[in-house]
SEDO-909070 format. One record per atom (N, C-alpha, C, O): residue number from 1; residue in three letters; chain; x, y, z. Coordinates in pm, 1 decimal. Layout:
N
    n  res  chain      east     north        up
  NUM  ala      A         X         Y         Z
...
//
This chain:
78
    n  res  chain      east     north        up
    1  unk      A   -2037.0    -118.2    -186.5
    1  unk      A   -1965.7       0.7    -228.9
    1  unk      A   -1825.8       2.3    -166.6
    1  unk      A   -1813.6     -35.7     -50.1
    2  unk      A   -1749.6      32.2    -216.7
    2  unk      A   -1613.4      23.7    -203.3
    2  unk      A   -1592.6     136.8    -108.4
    2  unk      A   -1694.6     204.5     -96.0
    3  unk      A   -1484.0     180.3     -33.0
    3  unk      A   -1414.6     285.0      43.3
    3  unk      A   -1364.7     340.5     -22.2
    3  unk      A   -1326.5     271.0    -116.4
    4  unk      A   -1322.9     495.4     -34.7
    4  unk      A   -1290.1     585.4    -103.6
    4  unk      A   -1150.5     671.2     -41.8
    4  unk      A   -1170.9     770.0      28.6
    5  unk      A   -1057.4     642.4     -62.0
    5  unk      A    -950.1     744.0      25.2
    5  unk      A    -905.4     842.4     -87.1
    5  unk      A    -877.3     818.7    -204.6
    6  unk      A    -906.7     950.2     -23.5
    6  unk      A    -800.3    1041.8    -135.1
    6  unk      A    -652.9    1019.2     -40.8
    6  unk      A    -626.2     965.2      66.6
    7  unk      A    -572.5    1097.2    -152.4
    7  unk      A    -420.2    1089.5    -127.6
    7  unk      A    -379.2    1107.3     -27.3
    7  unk      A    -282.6    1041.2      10.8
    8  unk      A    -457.5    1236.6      80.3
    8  unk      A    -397.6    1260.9     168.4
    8  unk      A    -484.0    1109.2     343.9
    8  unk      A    -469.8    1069.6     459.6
    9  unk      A    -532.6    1102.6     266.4
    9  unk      A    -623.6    1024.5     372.5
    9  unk      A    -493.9     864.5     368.5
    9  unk      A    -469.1     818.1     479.8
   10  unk      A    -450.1     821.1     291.4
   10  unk      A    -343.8     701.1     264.9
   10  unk      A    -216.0     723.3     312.9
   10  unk      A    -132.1     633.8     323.4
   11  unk      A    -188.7     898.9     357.8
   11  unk      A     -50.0     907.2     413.0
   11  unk      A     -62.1     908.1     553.6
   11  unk      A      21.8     951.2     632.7
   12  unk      A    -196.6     846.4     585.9
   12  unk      A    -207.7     846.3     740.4
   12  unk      A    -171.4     683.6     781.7
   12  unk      A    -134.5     639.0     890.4
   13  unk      A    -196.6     612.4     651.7
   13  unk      A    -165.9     442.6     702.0
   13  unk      A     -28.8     436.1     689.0
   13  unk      A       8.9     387.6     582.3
   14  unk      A      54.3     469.9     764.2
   14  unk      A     216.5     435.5     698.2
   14  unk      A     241.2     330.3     767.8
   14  unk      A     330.9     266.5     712.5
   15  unk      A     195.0     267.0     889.2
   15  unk      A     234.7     130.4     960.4
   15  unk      A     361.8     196.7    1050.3
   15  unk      A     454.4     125.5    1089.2
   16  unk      A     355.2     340.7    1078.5
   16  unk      A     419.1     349.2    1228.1
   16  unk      A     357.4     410.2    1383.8
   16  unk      A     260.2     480.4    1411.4
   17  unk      A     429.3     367.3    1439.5
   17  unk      A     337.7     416.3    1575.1
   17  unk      A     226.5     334.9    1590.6
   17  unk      A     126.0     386.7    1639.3
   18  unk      A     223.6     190.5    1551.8
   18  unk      A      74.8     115.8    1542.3
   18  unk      A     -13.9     172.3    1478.2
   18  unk      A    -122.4     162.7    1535.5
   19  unk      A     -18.6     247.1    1351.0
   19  unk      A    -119.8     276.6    1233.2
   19  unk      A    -125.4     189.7    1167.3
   19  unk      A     -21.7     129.6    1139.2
   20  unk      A    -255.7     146.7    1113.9
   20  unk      A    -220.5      25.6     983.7
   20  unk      A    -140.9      89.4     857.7
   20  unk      A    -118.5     209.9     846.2
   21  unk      A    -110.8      12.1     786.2
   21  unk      A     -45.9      58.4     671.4
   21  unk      A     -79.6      -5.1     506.6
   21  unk      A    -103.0    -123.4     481.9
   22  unk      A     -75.7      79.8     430.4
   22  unk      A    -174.1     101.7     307.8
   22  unk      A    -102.6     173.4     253.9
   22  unk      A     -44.3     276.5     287.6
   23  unk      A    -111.4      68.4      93.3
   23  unk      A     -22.9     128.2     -23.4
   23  unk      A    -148.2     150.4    -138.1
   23  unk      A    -263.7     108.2    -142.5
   24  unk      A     -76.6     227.4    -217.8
   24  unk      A    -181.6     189.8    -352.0
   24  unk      A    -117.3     173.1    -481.5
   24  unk      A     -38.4     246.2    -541.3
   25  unk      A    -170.0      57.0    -512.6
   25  unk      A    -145.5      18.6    -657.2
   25  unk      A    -231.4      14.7    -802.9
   25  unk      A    -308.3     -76.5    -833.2
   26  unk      A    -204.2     123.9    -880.1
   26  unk      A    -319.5     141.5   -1001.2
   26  unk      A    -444.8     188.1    -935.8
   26  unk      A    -545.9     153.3    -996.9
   27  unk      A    -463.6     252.4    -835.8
   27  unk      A    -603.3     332.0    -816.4
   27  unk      A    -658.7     235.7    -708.3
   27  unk      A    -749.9     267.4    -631.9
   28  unk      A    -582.5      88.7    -708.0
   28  unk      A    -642.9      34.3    -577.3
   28  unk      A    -547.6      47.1    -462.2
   28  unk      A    -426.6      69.0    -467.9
   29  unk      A    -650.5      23.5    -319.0
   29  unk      A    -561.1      74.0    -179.6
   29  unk      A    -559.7     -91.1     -99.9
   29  unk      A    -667.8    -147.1     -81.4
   30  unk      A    -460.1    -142.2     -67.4
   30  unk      A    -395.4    -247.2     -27.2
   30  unk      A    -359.0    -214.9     161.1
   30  unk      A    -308.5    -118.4     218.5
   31  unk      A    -422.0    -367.5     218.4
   31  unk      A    -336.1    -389.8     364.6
   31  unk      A    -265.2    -383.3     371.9
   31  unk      A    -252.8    -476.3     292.2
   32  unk      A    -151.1    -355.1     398.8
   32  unk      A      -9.7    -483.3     402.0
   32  unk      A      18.6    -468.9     527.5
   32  unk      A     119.2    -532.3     558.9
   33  unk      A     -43.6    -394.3     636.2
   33  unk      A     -14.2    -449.9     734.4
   33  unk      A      63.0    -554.5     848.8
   33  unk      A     154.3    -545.4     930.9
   34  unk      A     -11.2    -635.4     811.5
   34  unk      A       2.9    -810.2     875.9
   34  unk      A     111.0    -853.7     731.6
   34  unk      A      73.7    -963.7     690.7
   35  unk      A     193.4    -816.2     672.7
   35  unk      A     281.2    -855.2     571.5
   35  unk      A     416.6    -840.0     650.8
   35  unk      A     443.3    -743.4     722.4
   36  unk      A     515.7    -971.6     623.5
   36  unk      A     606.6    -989.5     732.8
   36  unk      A     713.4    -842.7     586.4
   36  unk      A     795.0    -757.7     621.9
   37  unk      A     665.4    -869.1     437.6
   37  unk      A     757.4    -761.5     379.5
   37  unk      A     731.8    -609.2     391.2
   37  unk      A     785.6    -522.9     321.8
   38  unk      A     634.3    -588.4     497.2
   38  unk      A     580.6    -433.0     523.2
   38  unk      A     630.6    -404.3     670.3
   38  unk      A     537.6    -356.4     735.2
   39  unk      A     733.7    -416.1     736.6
   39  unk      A     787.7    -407.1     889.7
   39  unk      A     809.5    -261.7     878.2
   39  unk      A     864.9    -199.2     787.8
   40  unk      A     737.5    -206.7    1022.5
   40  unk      A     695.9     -86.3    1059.8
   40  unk      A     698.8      -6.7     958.4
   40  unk      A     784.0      81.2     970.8
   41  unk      A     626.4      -2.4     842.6
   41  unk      A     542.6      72.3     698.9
   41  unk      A     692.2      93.6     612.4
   41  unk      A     727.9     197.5     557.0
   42  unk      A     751.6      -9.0     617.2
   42  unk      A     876.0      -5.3     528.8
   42  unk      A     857.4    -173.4     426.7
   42  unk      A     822.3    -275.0     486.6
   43  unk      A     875.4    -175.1     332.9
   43  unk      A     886.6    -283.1     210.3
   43  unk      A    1023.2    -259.9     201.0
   43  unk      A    1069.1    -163.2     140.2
   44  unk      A    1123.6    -383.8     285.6
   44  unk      A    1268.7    -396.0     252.5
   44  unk      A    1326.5    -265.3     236.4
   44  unk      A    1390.4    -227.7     138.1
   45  unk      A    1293.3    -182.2     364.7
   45  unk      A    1375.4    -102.6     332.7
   45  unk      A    1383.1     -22.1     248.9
   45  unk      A    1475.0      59.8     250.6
   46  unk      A    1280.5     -23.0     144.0
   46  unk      A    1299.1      79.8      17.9
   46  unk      A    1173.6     112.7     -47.9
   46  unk      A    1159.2     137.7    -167.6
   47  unk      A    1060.9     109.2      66.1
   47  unk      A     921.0     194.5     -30.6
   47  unk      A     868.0     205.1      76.0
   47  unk      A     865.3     105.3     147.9
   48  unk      A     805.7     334.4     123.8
   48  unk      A     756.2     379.3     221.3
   48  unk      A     556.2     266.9     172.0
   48  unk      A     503.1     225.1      69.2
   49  unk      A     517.3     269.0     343.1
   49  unk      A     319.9     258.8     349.6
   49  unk      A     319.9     383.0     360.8
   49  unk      A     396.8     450.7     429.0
   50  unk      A     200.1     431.9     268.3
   50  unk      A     125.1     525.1     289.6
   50  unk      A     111.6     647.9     182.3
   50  unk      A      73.1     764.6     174.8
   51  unk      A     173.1     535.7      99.2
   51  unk      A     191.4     586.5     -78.1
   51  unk      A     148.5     511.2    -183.1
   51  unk      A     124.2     391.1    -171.3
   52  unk      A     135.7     578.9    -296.5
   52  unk      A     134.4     517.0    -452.2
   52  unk      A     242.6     449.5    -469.3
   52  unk      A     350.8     503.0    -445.0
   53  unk      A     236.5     343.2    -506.2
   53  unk      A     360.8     263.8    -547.8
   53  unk      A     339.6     196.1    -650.3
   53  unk      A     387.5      84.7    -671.1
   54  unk      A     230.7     286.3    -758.5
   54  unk      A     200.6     213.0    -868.4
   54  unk      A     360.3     242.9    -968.5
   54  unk      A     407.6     139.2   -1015.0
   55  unk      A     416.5     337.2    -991.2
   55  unk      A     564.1     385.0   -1072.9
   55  unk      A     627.5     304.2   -1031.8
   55  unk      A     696.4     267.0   -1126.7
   56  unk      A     667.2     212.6    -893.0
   56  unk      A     760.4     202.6    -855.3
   56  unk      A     785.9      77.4    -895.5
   56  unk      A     898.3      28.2    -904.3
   57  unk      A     646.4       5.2    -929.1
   57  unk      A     639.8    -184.3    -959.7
   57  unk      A     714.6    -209.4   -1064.6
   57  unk      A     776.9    -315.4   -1071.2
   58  unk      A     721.6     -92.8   -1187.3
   58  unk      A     787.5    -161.3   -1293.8
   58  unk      A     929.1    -175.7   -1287.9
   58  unk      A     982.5    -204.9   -1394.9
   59  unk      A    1018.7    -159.0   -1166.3
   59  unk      A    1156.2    -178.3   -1143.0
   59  unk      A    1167.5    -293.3   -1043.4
   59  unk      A    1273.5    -354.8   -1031.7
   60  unk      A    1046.2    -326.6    -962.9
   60  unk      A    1057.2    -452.2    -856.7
   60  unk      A    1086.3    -557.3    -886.5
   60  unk      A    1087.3    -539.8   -1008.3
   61  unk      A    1118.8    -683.5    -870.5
   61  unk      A    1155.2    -792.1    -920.1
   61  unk      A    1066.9    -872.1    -917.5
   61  unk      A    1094.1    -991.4    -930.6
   62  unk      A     917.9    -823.3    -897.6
   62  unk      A     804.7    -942.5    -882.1
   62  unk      A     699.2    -852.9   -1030.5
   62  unk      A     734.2    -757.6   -1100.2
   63  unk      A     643.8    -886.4   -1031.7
   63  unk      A     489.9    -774.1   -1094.5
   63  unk      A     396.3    -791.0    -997.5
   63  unk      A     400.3    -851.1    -890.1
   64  unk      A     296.6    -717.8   -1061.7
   64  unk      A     164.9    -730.0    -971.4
   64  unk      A      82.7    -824.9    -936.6
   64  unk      A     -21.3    -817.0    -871.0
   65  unk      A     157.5    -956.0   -1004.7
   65  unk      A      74.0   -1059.3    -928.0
   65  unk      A      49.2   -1091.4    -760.9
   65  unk      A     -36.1   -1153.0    -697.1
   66  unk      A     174.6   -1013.0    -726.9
   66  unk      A     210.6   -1006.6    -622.1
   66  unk      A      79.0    -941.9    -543.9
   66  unk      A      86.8    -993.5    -432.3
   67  unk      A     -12.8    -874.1    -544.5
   67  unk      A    -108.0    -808.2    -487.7
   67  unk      A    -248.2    -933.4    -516.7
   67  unk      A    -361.6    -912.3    -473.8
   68  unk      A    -212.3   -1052.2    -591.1
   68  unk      A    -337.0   -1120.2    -526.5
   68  unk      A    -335.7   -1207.5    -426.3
   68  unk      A    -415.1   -1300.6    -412.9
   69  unk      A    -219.2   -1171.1    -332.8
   69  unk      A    -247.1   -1181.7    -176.6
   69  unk      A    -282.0   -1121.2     -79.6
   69  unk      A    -283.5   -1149.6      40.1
   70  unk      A    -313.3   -1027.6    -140.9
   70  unk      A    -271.5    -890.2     -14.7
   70  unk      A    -479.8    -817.7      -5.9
   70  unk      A    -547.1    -780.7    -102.1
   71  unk      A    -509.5    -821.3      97.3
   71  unk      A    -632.3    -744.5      91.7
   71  unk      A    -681.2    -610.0      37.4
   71  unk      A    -626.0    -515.9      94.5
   72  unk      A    -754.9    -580.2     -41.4
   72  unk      A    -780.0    -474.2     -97.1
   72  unk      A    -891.5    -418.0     -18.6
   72  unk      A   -1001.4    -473.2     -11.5
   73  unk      A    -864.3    -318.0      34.7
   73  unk      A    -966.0    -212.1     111.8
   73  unk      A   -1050.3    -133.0      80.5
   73  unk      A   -1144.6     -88.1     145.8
   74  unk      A   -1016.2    -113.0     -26.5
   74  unk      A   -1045.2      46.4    -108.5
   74  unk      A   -1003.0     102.7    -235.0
   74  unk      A    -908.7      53.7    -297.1
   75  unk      A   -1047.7     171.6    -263.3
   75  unk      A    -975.6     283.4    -409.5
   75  unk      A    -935.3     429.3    -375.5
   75  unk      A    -992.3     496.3    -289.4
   76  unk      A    -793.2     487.6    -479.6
   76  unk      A    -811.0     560.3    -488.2
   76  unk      A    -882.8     689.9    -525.2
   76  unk      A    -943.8     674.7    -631.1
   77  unk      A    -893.0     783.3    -485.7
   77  unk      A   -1050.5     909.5    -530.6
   77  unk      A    -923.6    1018.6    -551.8
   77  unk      A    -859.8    1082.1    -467.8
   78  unk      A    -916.0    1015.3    -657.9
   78  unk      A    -857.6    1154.1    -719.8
   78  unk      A    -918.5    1307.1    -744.4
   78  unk      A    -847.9    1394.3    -795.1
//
């Protein structure tokens, strides 16, 4: 069985202060932690951990292939 976070439970992973940090993409919840592009719950500077960042992919310069590196933890529970 999978882990279940609601929204507010994912704005606790932002990756500062030594929290892990956790994004979600399409209803799934992602490490990125240990990701050298997630430094202290920031993605370059321009997308906070500890959010949906499903809106934000279709302007990134990668797609979502990009997430079959990254560990999946969980789902979102709306």
């Amino acid at each position: 069985m999978e882990k279940k976070f609601s929204r507010q439970d994912i704005q606790n992973f932002d990756g500062k202060d030594g929290r892990a940090a956790y994004i979600v993409y399409n209803g799934k919840v992602y490490d990125v932690t240990d990701s050298v592009f997630w430094t202290n719950g920031n993605h370059l500077e321009s997308h906070p951990a500890g959010a949906d960042l499903t809106s934000e992919l279709e302007n990134a310069p990668h797609g979502p292939e990009v997430f079959d590196g990254i560990v999946k933890v969980g789902i979102l529970e709306d």
